[in-house]
BAKOLDO-39572 format. One record per residue (C-alpha): residue number from 0; z, y, x; residue in one letter. Coordinates in steps of 0.2 Angstrom, whole numbers. Layout:
// BAKOLDO-39572
@pos->NUM; w->Z; v->Y; u->X; code->a
...
//
This chain:
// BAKOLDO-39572
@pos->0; w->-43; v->-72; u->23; code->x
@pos->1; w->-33; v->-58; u->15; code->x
@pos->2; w->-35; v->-46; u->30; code->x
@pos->3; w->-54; v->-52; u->28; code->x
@pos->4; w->-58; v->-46; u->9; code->x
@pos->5; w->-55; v->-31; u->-1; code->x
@pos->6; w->-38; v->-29; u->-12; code->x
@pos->7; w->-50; v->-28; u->-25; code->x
@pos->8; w->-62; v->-43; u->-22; code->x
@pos->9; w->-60; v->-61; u->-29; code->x
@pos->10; w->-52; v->-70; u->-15; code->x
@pos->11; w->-66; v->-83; u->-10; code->x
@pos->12; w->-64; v->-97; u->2; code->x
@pos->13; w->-75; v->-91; u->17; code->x
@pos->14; w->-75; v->-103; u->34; code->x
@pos->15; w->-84; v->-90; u->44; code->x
@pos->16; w->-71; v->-76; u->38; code->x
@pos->17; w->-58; v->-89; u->44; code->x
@pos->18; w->-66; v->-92; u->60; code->x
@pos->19; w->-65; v->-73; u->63; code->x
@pos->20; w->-48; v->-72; u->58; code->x
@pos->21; w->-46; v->-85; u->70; code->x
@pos->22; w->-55; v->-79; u->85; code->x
@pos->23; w->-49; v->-59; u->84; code->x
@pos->24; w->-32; v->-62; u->78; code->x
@pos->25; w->-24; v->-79; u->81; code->x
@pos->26; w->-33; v->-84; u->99; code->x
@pos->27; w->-28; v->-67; u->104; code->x
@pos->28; w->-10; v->-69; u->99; code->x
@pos->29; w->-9; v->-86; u->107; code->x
@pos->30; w->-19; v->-80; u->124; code->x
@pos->31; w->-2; v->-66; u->124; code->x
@pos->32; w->11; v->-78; u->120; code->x
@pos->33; w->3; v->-90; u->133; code->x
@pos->34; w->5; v->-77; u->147; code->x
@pos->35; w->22; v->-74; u->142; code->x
@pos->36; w->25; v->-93; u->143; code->x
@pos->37; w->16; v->-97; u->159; code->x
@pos->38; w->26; v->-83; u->170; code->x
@pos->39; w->43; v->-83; u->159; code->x
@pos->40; w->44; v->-105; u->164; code->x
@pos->41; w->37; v->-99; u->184; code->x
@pos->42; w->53; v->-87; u->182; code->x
@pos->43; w->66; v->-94; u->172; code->x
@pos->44; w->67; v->-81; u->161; code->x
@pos->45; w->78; v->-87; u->144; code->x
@pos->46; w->83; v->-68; u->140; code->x
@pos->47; w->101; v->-73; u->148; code->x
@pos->48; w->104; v->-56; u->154; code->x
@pos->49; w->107; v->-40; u->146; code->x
@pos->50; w->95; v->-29; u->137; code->x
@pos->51; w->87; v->-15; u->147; code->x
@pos->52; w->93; v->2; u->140; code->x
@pos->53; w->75; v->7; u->133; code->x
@pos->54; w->80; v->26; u->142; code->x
@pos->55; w->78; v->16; u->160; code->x
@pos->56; w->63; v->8; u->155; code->x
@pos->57; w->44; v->13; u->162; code->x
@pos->58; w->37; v->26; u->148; code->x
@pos->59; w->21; v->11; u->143; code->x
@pos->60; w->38; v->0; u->137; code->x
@pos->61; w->44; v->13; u->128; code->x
@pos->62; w->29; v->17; u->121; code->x
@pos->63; w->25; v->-3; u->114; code->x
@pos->64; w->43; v->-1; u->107; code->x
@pos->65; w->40; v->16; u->101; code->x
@pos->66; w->23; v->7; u->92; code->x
@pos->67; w->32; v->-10; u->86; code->x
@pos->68; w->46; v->1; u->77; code->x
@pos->69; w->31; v->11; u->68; code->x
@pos->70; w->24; v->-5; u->65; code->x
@pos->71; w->40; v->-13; u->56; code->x
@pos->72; w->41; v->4; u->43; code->x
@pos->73; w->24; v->3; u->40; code->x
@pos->74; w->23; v->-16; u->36; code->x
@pos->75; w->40; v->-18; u->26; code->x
@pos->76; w->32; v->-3; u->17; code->x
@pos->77; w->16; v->-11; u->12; code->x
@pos->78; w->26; v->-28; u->6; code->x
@pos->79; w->35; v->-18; u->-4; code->x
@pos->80; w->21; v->-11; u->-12; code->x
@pos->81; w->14; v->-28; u->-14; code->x
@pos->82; w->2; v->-23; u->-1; code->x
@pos->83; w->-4; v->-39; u->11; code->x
@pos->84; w->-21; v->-34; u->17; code->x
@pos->85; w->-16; v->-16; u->23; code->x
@pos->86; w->0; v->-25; u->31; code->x
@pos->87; w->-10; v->-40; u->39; code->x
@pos->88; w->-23; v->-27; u->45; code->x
@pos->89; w->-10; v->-17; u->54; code->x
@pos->90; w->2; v->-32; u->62; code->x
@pos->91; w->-18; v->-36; u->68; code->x
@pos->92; w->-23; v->-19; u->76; code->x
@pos->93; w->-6; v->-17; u->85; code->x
@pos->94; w->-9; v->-36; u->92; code->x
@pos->95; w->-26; v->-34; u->98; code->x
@pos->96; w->-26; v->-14; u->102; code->x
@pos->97; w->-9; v->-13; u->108; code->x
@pos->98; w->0; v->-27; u->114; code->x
@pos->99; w->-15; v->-38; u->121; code->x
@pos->100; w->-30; v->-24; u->127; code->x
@pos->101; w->-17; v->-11; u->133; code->x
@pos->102; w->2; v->-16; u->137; code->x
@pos->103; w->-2; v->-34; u->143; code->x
@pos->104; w->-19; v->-30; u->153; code->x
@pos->105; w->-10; v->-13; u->161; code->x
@pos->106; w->6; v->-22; u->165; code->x
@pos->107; w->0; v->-40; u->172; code->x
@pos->108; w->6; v->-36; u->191; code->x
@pos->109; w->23; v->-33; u->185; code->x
@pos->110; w->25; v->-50; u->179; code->x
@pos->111; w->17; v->-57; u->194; code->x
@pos->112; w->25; v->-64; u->210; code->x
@pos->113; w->41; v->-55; u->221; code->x
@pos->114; w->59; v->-53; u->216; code->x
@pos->115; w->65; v->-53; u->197; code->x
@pos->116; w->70; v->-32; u->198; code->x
@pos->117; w->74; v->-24; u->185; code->x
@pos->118; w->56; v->-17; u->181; code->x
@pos->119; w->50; v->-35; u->179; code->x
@pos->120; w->66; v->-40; u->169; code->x
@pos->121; w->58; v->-26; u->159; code->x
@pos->122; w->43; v->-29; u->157; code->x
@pos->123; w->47; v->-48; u->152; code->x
@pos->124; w->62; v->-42; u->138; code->x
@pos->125; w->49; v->-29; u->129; code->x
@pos->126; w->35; v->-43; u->130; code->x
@pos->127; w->47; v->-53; u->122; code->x
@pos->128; w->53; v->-41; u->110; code->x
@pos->129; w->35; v->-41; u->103; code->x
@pos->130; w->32; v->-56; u->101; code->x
@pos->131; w->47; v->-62; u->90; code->x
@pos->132; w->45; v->-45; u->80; code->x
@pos->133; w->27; v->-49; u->76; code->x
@pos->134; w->31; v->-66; u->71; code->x
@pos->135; w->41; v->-62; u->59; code->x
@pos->136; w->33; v->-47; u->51; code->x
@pos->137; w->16; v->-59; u->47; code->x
@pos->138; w->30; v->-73; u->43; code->x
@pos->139; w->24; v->-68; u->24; code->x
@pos->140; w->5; v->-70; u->26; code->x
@pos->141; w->5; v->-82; u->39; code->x
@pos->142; w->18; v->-95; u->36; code->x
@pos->143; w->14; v->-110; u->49; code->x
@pos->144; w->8; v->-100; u->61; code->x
@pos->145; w->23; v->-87; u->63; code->x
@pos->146; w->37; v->-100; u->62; code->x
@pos->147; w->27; v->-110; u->78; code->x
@pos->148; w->27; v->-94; u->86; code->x
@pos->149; w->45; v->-91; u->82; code->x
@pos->150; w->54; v->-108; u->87; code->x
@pos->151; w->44; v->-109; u->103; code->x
@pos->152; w->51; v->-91; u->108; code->x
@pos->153; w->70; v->-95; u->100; code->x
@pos->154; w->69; v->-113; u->107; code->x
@pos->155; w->70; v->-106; u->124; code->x
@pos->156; w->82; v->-92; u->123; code->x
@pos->157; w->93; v->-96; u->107; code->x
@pos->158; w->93; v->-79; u->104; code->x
@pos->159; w->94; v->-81; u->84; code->x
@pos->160; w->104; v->-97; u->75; code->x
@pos->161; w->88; v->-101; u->63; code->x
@pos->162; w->79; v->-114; u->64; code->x
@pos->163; w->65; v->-107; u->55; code->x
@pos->164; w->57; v->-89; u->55; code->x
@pos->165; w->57; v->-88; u->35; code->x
@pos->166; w->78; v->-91; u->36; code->x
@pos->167; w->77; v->-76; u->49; code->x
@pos->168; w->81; v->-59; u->45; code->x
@pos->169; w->67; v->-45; u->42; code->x
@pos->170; w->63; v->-34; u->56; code->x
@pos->171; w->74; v->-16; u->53; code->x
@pos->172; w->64; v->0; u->61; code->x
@pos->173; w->75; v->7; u->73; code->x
@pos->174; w->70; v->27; u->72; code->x
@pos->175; w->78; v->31; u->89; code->x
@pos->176; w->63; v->21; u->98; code->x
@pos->177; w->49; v->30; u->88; code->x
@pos->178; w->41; v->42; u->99; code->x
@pos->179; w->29; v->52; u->90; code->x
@pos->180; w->24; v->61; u->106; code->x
@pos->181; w->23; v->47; u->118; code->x
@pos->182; w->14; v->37; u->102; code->x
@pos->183; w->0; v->52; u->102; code->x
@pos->184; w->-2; v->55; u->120; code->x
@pos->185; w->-5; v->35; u->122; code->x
@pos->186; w->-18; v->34; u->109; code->x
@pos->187; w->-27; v->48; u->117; code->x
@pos->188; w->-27; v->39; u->134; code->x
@pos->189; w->-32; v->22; u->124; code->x
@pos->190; w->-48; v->33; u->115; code->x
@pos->191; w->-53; v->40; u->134; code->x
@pos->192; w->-54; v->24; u->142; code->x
@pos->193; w->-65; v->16; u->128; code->x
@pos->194; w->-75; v->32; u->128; code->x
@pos->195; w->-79; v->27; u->146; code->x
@pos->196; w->-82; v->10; u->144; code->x
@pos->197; w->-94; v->14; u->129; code->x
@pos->198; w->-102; v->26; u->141; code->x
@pos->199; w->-104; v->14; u->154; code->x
@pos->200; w->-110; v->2; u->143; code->x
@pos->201; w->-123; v->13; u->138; code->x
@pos->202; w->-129; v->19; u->155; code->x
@pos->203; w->-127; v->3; u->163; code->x
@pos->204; w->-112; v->6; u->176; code->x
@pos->205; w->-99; v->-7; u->178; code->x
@pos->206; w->-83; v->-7; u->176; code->x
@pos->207; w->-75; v->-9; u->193; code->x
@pos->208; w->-89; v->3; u->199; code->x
@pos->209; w->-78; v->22; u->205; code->x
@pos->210; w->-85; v->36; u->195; code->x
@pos->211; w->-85; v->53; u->204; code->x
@pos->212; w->-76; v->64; u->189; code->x
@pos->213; w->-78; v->63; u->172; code->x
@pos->214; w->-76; v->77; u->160; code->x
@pos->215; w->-66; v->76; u->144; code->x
@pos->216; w->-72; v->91; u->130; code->x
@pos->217; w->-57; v->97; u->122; code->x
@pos->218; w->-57; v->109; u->109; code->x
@pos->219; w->-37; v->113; u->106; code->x
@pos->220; w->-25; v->121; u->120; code->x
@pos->221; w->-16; v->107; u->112; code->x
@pos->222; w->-26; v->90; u->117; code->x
@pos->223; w->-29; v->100; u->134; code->x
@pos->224; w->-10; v->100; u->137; code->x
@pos->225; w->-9; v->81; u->131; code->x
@pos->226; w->-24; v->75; u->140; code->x
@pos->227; w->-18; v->85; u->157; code->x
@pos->228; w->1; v->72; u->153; code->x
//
């Protein structure tokens, strides 16, 4: 409800703004922590081993980090500045336009079948990562919700002693993972694809359907040279 109405507003009871909330925010955040689950069990992954140097990971990990650390700063920000809708509205978009519609979809074969290598051990750890960070950011605004979240993920790994989310500590933004570059370069991937998808929405053309080329306009020497990364 508080991502759903204006600071300003009365805050209203509204089932339908609940059942949105519900639908866009939580369903999607429960379909990601599902996946996790379902190939985490297949694999026996309880985040035994040691972390991945973030260096040796593939560039779309280091970009999700790169995003989640921006994400802490900004949050913890917004609490501060008793803030709760603009923070609620950005743990939403990084769940939906990050970590669900672009790191999970893009990286599903690497959690797949075949050995545990050290790409998938990867992939699994930043997944991870995510999830526990993002539980306790909307620990504040989501109280039941985060703390299920939370003691499912530490119930397997026992990665934190806490036995509840609001006894954990706040997520600290680690600058040395914040990308800037890598952040913007991604975002302007993530605006292309949904520029073709709009486009083949429009005309009719399905998704798995080839194109032949597609041009891009740019209008800077500088988004020629990002787009061409």
């Amino acid at each position: 409800m508080i991502t759903n109405s204006s600071p300003w507003d009365n805050l209203k009871f509204d089932v339908e703004g609940i059942e949105e909330v519900r639908r866009k925010f939580f369903g999607t955040l429960y379909n990601t922590y599902s996946f996790f689950a379902l190939y985490a069990n297949v694999d026996g992954f309880e985040y035994k081993e040691a972390d991945v140097a973030v260096a040796d990971r593939p560039e779309i990990d280091r970009w999700v980090l790169s995003v989640l650390n921006t994400l802490i700063k900004e949050v913890d920000t917004c609490y501060n500045d008793y803030e709760p809708t603009k923070a609620g509205r950005l743990i939403s978009d990084f769940v939906n336009d990050n970590l669900s519609n672009w790191f999970v979809r893009l990286n599903r074969k690497r959690f797949w079948g075949g050995e545990f290598t050290q790409d998938k051990l990867s992939a699994y750890q930043t997944l991870y990562t995510c999830l526990e960070t993002v539980a306790k950011l909307m620990a504040p605004i989501s109280p039941f919700y985060a703390d299920r979240l939370y003691t499912d993920l530490i119930g397997v790994t026992g990665r934190e002693d806490r036995v509840s989310v609001h006894l954990a500590k706040f997520p600290i933004c680690c600058e040395e993972m914040i990308d800037k570059e890598l952040e913007v370069r991604m975002k302007m991937a993530q605006d292309v694809t949904s520029m073709v998808l709009a486009l083949r929405r429009k005309v009719n053309i399905k998704v798995r359907q080839p194109l032949q080329c597609i041009m891009i306009p740019v209008v800077t020497k500088s988004k020629k040279h990002t787009l061409k990364l």
